[in-house]
PyMOL Python script that loads the backbone (N, CA, C, O; Angstrom):
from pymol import cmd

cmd.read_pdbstr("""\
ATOM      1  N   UNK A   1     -78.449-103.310 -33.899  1.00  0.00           N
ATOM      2  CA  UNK A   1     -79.542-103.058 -32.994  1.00  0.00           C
ATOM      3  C   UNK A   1     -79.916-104.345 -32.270  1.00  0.00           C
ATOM      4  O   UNK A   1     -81.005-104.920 -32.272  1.00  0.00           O
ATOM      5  N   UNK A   2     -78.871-104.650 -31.698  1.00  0.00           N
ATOM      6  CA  UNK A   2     -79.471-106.373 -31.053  1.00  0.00           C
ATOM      7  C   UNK A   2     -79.848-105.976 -29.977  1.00  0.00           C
ATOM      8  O   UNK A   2     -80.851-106.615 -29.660  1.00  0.00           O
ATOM      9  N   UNK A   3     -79.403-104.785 -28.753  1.00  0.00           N
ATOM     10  CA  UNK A   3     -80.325-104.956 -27.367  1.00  0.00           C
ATOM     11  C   UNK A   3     -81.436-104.817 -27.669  1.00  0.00           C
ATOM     12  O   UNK A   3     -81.953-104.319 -28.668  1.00  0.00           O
ATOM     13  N   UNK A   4     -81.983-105.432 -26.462  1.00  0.00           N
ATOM     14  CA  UNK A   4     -83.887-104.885 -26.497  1.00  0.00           C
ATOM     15  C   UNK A   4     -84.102-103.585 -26.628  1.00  0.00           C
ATOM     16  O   UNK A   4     -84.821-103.147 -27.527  1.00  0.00           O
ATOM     17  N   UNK A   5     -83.532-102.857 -25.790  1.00  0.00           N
ATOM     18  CA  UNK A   5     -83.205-101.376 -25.651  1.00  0.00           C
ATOM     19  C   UNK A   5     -82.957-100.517 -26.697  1.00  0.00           C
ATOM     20  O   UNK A   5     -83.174 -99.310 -26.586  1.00  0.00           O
ATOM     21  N   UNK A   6     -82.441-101.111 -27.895  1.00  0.00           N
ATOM     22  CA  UNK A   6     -82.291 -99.956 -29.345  1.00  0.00           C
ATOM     23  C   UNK A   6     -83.648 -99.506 -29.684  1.00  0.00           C
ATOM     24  O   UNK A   6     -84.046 -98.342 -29.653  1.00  0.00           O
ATOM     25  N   UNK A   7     -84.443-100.750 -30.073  1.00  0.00           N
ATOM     26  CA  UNK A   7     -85.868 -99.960 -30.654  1.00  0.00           C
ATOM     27  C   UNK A   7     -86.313 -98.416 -29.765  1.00  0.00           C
ATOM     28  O   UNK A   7     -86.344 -97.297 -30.276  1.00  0.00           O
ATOM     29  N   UNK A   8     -86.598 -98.733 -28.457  1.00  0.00           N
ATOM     30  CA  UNK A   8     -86.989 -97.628 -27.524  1.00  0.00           C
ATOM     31  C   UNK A   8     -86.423 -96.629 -27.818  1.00  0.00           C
ATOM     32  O   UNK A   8     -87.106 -95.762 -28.362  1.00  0.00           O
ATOM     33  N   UNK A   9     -84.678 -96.303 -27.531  1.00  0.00           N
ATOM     34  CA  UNK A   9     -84.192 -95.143 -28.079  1.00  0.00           C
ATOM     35  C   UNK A   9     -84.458 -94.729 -29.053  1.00  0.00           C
ATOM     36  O   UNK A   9     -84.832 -93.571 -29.232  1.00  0.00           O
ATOM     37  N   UNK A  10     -84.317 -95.636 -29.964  1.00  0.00           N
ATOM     38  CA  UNK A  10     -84.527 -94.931 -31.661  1.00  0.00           C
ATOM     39  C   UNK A  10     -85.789 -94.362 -31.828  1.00  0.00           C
ATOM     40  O   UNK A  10     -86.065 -93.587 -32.745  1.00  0.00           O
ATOM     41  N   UNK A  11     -86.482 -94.694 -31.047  1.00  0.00           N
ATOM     42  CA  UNK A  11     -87.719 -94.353 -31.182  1.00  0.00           C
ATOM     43  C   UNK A  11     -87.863 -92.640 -30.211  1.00  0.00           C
ATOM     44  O   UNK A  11     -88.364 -91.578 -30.580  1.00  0.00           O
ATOM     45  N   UNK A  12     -87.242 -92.988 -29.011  1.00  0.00           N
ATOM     46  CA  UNK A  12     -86.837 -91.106 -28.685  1.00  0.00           C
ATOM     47  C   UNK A  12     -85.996 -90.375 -28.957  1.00  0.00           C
ATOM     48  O   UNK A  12     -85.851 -89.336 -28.312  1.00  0.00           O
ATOM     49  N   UNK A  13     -85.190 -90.701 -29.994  1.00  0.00           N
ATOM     50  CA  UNK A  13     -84.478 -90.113 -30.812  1.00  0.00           C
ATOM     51  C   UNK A  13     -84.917 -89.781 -32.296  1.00  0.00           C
ATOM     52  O   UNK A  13     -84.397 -88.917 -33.003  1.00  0.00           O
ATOM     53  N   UNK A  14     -85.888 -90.555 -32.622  1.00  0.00           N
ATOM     54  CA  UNK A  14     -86.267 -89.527 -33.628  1.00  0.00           C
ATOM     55  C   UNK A  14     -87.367 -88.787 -33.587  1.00  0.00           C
ATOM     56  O   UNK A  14     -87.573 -87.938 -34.453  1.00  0.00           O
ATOM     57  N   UNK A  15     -88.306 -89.030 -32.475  1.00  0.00           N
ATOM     58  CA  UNK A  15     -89.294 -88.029 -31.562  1.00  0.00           C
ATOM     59  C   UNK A  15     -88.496 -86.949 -31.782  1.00  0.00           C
ATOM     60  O   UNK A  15     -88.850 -86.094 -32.593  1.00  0.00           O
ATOM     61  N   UNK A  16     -87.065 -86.822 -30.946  1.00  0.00           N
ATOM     62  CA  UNK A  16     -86.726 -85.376 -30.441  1.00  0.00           C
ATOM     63  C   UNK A  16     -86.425 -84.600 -32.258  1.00  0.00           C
ATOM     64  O   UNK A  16     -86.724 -83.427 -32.482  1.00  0.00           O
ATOM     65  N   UNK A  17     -85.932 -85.341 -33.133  1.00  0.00           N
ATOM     66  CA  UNK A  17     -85.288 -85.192 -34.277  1.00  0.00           C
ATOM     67  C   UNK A  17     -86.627 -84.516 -34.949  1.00  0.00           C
ATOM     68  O   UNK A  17     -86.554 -83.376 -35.410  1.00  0.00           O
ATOM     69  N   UNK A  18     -87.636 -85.131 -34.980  1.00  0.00           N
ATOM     70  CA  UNK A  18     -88.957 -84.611 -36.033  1.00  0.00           C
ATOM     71  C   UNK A  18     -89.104 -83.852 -35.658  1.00  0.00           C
ATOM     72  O   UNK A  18     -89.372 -82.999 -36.504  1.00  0.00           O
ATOM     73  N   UNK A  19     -89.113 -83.165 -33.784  1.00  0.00           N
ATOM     74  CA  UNK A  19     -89.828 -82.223 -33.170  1.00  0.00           C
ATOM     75  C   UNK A  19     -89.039 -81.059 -33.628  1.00  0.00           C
ATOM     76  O   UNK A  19     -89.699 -80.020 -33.654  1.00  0.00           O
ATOM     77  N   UNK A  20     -87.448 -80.922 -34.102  1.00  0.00           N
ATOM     78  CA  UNK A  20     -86.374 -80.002 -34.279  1.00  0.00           C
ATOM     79  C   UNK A  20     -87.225 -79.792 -35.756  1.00  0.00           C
ATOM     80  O   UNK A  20     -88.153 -79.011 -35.547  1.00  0.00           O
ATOM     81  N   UNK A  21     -87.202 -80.120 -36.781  1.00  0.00           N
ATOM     82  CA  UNK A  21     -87.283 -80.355 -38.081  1.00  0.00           C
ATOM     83  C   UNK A  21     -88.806 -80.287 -38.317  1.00  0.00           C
ATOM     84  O   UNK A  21     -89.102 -80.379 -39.509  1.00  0.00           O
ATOM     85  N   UNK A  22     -89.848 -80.148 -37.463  1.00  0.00           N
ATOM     86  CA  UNK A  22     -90.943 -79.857 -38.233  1.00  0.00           C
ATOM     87  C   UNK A  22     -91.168 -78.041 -37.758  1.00  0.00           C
ATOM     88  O   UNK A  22     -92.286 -77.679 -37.394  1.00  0.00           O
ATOM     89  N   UNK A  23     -90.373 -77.350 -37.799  1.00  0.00           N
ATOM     90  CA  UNK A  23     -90.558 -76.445 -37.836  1.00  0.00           C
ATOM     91  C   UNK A  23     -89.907 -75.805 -39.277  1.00  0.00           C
ATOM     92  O   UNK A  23     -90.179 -74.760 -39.868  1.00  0.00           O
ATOM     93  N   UNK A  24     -88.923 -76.893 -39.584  1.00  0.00           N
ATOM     94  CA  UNK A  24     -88.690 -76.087 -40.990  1.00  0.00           C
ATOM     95  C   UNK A  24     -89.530 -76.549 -42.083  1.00  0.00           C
ATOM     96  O   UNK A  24     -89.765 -75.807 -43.036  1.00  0.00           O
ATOM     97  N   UNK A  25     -89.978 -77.679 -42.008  1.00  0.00           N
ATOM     98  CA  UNK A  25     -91.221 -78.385 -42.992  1.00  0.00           C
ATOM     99  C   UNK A  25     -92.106 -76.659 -42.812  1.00  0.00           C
ATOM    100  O   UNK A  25     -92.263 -75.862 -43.736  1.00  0.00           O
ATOM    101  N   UNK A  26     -92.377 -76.545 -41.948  1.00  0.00           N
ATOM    102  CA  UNK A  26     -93.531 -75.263 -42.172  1.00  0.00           C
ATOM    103  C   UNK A  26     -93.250 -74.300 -42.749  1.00  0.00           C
ATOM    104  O   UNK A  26     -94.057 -73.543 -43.289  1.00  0.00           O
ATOM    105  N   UNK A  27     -91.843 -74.159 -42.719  1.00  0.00           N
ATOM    106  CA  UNK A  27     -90.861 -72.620 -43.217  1.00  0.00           C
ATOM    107  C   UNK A  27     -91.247 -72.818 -44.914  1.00  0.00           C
ATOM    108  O   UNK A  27     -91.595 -71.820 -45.546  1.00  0.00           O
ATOM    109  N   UNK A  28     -91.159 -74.160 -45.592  1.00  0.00           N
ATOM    110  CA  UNK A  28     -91.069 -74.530 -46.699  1.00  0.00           C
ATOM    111  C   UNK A  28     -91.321 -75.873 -47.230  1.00  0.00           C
ATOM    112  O   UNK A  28     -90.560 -76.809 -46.985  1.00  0.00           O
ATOM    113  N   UNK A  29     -92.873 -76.042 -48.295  1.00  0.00           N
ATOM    114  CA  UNK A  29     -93.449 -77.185 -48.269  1.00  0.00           C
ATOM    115  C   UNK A  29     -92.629 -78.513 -49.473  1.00  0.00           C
ATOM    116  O   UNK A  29     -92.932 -79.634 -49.882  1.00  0.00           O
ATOM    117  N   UNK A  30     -91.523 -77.575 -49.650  1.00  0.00           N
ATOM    118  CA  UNK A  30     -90.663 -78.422 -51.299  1.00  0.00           C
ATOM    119  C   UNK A  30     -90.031 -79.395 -50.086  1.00  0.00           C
ATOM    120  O   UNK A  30     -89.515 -79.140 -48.998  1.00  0.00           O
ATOM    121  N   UNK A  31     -90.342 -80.699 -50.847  1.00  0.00           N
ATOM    122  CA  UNK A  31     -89.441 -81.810 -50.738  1.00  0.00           C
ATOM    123  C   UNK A  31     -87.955 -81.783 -51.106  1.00  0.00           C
ATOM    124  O   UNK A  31     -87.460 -82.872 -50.812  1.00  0.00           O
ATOM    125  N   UNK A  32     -87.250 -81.123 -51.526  1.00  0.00           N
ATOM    126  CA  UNK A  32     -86.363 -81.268 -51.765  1.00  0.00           C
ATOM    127  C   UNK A  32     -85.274 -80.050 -50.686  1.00  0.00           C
ATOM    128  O   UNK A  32     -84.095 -80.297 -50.434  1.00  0.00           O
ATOM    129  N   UNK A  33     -85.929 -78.920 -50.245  1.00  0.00           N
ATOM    130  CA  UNK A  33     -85.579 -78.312 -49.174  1.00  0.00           C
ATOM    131  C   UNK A  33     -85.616 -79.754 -47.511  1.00  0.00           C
ATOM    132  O   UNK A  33     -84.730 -80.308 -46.859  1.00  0.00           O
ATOM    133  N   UNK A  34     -86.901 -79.786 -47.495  1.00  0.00           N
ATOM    134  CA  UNK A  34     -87.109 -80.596 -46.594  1.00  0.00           C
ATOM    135  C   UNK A  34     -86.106 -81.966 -46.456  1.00  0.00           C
ATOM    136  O   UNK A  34     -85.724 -82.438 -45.385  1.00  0.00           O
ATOM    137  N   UNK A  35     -85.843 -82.383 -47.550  1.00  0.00           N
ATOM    138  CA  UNK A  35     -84.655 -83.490 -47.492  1.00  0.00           C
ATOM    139  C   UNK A  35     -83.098 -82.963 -47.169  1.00  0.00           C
ATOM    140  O   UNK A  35     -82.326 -83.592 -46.444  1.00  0.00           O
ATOM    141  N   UNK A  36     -82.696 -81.409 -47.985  1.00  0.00           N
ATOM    142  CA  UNK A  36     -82.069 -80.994 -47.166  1.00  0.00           C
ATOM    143  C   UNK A  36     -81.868 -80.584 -45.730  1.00  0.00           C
ATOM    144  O   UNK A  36     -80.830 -80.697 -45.077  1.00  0.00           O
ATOM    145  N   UNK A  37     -82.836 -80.172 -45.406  1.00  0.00           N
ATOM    146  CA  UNK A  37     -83.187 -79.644 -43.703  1.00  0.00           C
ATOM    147  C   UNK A  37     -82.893 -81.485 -42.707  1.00  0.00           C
ATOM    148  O   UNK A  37     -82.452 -81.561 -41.560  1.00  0.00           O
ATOM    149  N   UNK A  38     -83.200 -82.415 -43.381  1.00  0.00           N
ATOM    150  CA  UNK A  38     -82.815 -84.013 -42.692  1.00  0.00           C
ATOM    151  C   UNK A  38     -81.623 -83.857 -42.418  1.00  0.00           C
ATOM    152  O   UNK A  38     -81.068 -83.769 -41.323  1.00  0.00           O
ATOM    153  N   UNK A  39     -81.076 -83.811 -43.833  1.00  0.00           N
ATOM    154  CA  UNK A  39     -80.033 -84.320 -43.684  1.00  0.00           C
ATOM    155  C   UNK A  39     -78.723 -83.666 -43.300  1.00  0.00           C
ATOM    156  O   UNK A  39     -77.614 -84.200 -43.263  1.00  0.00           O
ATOM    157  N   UNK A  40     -79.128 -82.119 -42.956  1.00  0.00           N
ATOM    158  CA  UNK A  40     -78.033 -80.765 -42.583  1.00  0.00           C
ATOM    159  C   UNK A  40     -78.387 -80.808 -41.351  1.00  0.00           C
ATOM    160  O   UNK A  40     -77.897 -79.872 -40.719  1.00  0.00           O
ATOM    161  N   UNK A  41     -79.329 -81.818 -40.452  1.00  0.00           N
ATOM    162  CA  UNK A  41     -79.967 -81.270 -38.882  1.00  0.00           C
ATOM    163  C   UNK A  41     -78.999 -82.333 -38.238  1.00  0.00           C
ATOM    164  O   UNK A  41     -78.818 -81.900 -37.100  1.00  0.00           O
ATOM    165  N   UNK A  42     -78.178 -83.678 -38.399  1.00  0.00           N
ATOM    166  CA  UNK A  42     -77.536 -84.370 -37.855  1.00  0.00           C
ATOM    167  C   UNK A  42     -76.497 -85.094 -39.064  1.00  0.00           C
ATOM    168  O   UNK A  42     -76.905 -85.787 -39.997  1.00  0.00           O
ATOM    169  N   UNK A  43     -75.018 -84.731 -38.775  1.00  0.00           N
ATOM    170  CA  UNK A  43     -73.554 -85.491 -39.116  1.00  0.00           C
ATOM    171  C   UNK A  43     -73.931 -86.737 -38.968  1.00  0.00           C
ATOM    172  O   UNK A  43     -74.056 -87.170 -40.113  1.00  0.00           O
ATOM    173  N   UNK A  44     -74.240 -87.748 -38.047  1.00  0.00           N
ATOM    174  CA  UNK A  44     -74.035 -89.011 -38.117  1.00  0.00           C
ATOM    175  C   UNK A  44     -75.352 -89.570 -38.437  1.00  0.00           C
ATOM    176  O   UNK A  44     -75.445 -90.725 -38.023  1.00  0.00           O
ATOM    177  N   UNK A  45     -76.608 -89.055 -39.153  1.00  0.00           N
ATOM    178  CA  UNK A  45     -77.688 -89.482 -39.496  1.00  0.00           C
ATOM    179  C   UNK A  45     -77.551 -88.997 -41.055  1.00  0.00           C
ATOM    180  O   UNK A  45     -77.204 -87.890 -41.467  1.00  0.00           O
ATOM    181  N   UNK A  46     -77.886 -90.030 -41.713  1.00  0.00           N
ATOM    182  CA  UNK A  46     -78.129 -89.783 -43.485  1.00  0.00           C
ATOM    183  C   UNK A  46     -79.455 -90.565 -43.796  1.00  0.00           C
ATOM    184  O   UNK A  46     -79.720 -91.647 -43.272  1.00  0.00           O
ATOM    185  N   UNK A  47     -80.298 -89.890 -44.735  1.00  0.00           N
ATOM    186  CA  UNK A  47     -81.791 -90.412 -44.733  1.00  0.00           C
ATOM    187  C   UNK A  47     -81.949 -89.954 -46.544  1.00  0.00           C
ATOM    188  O   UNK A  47     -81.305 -89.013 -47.006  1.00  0.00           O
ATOM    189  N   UNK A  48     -82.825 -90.729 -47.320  1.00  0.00           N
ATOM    190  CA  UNK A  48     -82.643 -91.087 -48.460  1.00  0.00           C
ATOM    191  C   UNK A  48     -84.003 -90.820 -48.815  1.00  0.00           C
ATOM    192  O   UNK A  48     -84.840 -91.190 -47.993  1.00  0.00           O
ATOM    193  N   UNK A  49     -84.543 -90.077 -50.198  1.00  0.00           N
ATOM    194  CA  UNK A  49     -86.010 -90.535 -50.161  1.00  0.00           C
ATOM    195  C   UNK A  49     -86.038 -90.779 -51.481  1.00  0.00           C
ATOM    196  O   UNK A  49     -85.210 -90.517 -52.353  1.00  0.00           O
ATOM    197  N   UNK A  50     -87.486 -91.513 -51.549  1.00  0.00           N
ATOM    198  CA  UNK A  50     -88.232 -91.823 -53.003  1.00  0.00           C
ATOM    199  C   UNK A  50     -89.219 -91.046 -53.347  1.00  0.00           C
ATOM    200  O   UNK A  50     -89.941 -90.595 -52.458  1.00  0.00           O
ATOM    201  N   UNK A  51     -89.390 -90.816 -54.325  1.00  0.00           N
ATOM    202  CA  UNK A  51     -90.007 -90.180 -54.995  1.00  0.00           C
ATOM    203  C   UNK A  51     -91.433 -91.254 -55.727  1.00  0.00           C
ATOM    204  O   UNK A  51     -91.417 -92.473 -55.899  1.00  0.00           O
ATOM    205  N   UNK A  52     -92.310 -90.484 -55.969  1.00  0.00           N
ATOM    206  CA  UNK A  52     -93.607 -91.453 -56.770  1.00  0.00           C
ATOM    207  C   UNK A  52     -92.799 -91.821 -58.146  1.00  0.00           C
ATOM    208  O   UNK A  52     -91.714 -91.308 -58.421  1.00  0.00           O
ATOM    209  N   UNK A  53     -93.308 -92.546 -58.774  1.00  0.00           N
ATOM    210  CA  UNK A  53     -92.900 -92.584 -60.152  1.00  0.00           C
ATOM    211  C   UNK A  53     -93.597 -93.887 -61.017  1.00  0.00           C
ATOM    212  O   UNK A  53     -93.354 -95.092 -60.952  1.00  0.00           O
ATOM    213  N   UNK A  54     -94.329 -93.312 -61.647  1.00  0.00           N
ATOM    214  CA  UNK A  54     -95.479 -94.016 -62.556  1.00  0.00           C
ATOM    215  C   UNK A  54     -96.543 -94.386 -61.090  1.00  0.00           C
ATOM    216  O   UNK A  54     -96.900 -95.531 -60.815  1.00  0.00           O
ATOM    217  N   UNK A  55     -96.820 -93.483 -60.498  1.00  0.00           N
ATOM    218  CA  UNK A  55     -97.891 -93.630 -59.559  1.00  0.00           C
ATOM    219  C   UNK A  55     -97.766 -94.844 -59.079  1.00  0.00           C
ATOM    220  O   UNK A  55     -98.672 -95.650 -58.868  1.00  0.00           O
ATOM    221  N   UNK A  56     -96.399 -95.000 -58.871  1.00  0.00           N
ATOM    222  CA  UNK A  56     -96.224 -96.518 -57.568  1.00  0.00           C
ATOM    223  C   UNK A  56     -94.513 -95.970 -56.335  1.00  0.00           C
ATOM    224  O   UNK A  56     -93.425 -95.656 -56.816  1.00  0.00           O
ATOM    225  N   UNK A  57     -94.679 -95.999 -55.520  1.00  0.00           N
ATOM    226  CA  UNK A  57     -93.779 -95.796 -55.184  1.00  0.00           C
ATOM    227  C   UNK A  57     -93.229 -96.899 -53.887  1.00  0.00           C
ATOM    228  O   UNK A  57     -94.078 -96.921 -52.996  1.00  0.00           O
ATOM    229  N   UNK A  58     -92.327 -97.575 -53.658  1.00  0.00           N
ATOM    230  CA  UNK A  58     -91.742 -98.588 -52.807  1.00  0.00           C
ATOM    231  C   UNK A  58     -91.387 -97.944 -51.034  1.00  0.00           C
ATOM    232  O   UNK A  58     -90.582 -97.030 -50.849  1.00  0.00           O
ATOM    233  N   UNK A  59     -91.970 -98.462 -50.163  1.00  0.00           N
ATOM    234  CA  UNK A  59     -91.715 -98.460 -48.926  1.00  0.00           C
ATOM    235  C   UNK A  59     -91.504 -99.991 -48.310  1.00  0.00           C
ATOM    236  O   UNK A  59     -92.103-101.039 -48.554  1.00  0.00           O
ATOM    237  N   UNK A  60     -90.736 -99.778 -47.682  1.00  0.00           N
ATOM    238  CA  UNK A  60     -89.754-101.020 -46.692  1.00  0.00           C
ATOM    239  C   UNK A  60     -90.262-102.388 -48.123  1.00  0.00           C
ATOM    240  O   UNK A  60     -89.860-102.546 -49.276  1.00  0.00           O
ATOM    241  N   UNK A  61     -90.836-102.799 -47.650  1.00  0.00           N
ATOM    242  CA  UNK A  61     -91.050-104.196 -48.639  1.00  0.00           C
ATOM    243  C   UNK A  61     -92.457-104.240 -49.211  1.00  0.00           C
ATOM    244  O   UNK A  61     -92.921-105.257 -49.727  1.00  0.00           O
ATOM    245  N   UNK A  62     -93.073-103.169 -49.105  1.00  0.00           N
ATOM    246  CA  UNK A  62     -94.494-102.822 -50.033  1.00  0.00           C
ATOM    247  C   UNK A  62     -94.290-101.917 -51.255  1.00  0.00           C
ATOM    248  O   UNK A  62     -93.884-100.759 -51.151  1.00  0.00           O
ATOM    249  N   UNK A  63     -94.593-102.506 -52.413  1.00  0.00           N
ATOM    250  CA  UNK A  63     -94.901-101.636 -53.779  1.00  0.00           C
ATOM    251  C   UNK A  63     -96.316-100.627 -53.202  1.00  0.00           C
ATOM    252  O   UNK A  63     -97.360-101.279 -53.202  1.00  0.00           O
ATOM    253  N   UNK A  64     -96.421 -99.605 -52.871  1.00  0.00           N
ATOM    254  CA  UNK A  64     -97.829 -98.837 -52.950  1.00  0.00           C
ATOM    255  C   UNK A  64     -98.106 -98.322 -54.453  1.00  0.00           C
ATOM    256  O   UNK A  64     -97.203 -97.732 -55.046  1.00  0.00           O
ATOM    257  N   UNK A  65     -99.300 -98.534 -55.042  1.00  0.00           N
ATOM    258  CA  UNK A  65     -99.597 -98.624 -56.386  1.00  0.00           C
ATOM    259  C   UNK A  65    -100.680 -97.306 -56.562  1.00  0.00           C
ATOM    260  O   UNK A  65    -101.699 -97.691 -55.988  1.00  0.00           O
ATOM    261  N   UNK A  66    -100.836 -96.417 -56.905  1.00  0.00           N
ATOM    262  CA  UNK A  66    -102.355 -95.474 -57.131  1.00  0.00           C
ATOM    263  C   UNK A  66    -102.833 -95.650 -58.150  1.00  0.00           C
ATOM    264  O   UNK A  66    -102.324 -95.280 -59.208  1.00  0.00           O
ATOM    265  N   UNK A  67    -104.209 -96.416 -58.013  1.00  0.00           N
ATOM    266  CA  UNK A  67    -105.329 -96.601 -58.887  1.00  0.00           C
ATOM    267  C   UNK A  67    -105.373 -95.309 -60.006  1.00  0.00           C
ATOM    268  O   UNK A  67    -104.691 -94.310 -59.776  1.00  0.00           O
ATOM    269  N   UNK A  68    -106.314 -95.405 -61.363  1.00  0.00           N
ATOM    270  CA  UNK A  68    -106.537 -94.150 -61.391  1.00  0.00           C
ATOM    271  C   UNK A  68    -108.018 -93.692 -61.056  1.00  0.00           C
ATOM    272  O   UNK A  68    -108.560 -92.745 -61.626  1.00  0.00           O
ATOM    273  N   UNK A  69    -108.547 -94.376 -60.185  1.00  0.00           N
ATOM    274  CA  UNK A  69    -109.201 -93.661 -59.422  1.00  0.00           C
ATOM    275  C   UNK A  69    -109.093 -93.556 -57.892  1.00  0.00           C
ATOM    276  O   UNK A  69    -109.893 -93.806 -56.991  1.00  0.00           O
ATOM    277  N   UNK A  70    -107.872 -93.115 -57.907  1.00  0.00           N
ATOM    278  CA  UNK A  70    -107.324 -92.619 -56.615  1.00  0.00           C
ATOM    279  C   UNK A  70    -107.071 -93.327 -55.618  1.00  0.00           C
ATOM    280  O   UNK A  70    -106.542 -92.770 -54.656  1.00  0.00           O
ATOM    281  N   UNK A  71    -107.395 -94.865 -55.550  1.00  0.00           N
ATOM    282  CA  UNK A  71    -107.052 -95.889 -54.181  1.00  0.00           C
ATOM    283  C   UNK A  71    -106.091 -96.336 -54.404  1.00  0.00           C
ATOM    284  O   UNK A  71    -105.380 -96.372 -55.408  1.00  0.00           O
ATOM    285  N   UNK A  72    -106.029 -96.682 -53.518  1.00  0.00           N
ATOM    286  CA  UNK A  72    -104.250 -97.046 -53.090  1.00  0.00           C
ATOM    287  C   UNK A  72    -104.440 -98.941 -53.584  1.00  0.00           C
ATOM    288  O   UNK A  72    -105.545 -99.414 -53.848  1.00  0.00           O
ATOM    289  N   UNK A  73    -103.197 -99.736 -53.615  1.00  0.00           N
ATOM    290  CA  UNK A  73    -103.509-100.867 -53.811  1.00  0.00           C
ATOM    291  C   UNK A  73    -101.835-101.089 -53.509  1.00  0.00           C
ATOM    292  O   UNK A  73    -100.993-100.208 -53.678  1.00  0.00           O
ATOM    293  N   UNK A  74    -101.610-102.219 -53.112  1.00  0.00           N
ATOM    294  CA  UNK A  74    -100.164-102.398 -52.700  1.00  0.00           C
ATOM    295  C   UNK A  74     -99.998-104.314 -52.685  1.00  0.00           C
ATOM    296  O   UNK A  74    -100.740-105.246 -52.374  1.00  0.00           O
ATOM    297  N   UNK A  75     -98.763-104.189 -53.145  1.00  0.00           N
ATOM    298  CA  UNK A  75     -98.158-105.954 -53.389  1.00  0.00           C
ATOM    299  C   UNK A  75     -96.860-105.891 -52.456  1.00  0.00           C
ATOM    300  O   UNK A  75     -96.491-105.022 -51.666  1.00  0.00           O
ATOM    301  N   UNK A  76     -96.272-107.172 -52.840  1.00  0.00           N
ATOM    302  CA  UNK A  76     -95.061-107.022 -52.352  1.00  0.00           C
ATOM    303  C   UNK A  76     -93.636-106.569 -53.062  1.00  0.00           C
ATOM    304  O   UNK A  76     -93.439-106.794 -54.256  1.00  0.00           O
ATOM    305  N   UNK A  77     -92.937-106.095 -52.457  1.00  0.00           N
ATOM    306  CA  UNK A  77     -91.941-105.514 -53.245  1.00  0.00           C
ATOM    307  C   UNK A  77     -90.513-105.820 -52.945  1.00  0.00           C
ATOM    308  O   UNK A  77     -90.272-105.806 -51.738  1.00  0.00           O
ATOM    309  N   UNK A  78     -89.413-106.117 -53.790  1.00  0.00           N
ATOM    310  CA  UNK A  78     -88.367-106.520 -53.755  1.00  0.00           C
ATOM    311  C   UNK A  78     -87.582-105.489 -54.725  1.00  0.00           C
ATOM    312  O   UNK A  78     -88.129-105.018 -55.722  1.00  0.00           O
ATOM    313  N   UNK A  79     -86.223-105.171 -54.342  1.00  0.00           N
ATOM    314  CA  UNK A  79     -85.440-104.487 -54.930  1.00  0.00           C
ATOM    315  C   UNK A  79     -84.766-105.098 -56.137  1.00  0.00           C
ATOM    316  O   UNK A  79     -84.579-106.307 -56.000  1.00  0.00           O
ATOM    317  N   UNK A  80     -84.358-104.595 -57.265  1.00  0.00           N
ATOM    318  CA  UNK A  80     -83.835-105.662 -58.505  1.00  0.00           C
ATOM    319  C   UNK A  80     -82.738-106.367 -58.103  1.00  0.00           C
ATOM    320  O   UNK A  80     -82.366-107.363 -58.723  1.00  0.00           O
ATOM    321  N   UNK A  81     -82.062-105.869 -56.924  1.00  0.00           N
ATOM    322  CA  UNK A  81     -80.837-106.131 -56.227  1.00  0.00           C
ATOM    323  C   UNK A  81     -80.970-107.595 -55.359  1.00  0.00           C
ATOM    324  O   UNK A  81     -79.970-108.044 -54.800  1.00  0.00           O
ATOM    325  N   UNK A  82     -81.997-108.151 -55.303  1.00  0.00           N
ATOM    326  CA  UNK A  82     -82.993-108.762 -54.167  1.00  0.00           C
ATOM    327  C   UNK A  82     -82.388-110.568 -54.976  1.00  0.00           C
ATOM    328  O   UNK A  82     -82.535-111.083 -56.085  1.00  0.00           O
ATOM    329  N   UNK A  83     -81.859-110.896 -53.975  1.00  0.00           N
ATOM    330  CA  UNK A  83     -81.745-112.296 -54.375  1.00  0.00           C
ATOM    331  C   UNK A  83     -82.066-113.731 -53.876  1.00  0.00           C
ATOM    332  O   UNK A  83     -81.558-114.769 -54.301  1.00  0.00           O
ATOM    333  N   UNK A  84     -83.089-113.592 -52.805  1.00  0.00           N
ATOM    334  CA  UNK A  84     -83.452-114.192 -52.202  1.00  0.00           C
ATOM    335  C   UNK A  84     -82.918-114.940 -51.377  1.00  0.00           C
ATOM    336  O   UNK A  84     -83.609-115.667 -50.664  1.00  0.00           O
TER     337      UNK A  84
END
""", "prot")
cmd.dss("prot")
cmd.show_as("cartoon", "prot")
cmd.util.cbc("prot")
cmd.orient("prot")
């Protein structure tokens, strides 16, 4: 993605992609349909998800943590793979 120009597309390309695909989110609220419906809507797109687990779950480079009283709290996060 080195032109200037990738972000923009990618960005109306997955506009058009959510707009296809949130009609089956409505058909059916299971995550695990819905990850199928991603990943059966485009051949050259593959998309991966996480799941919560022990009420913390990892996005891009944030640990998001849930209190147990329900707030959110977040650090930084590195993969075990992560070697600086």
């Amino acid at each position: 993605m080195s032109s200037t120009l990738s972000p923009f597309l990618v960005n109306i390309y997955m506009e058009a992609f959510e707009r296809k695909l949130r009609f089956a989110q409505m058909l059916n609220s299971s995550t695990a349909f819905f990850g199928a419906c991603l990943n059966g809507a485009h051949t050259d797109a593959k998309f991966t998800m996480e799941l919560e687990k022990d009420s913390t779950l990892p996005f891009l480079d944030v640990l998001v943590s849930r209190r147990p009283d329900g707030l959110l709290e977040h650090r930084v996060y590195r993969k075990p793979t992560h070697t600086d």
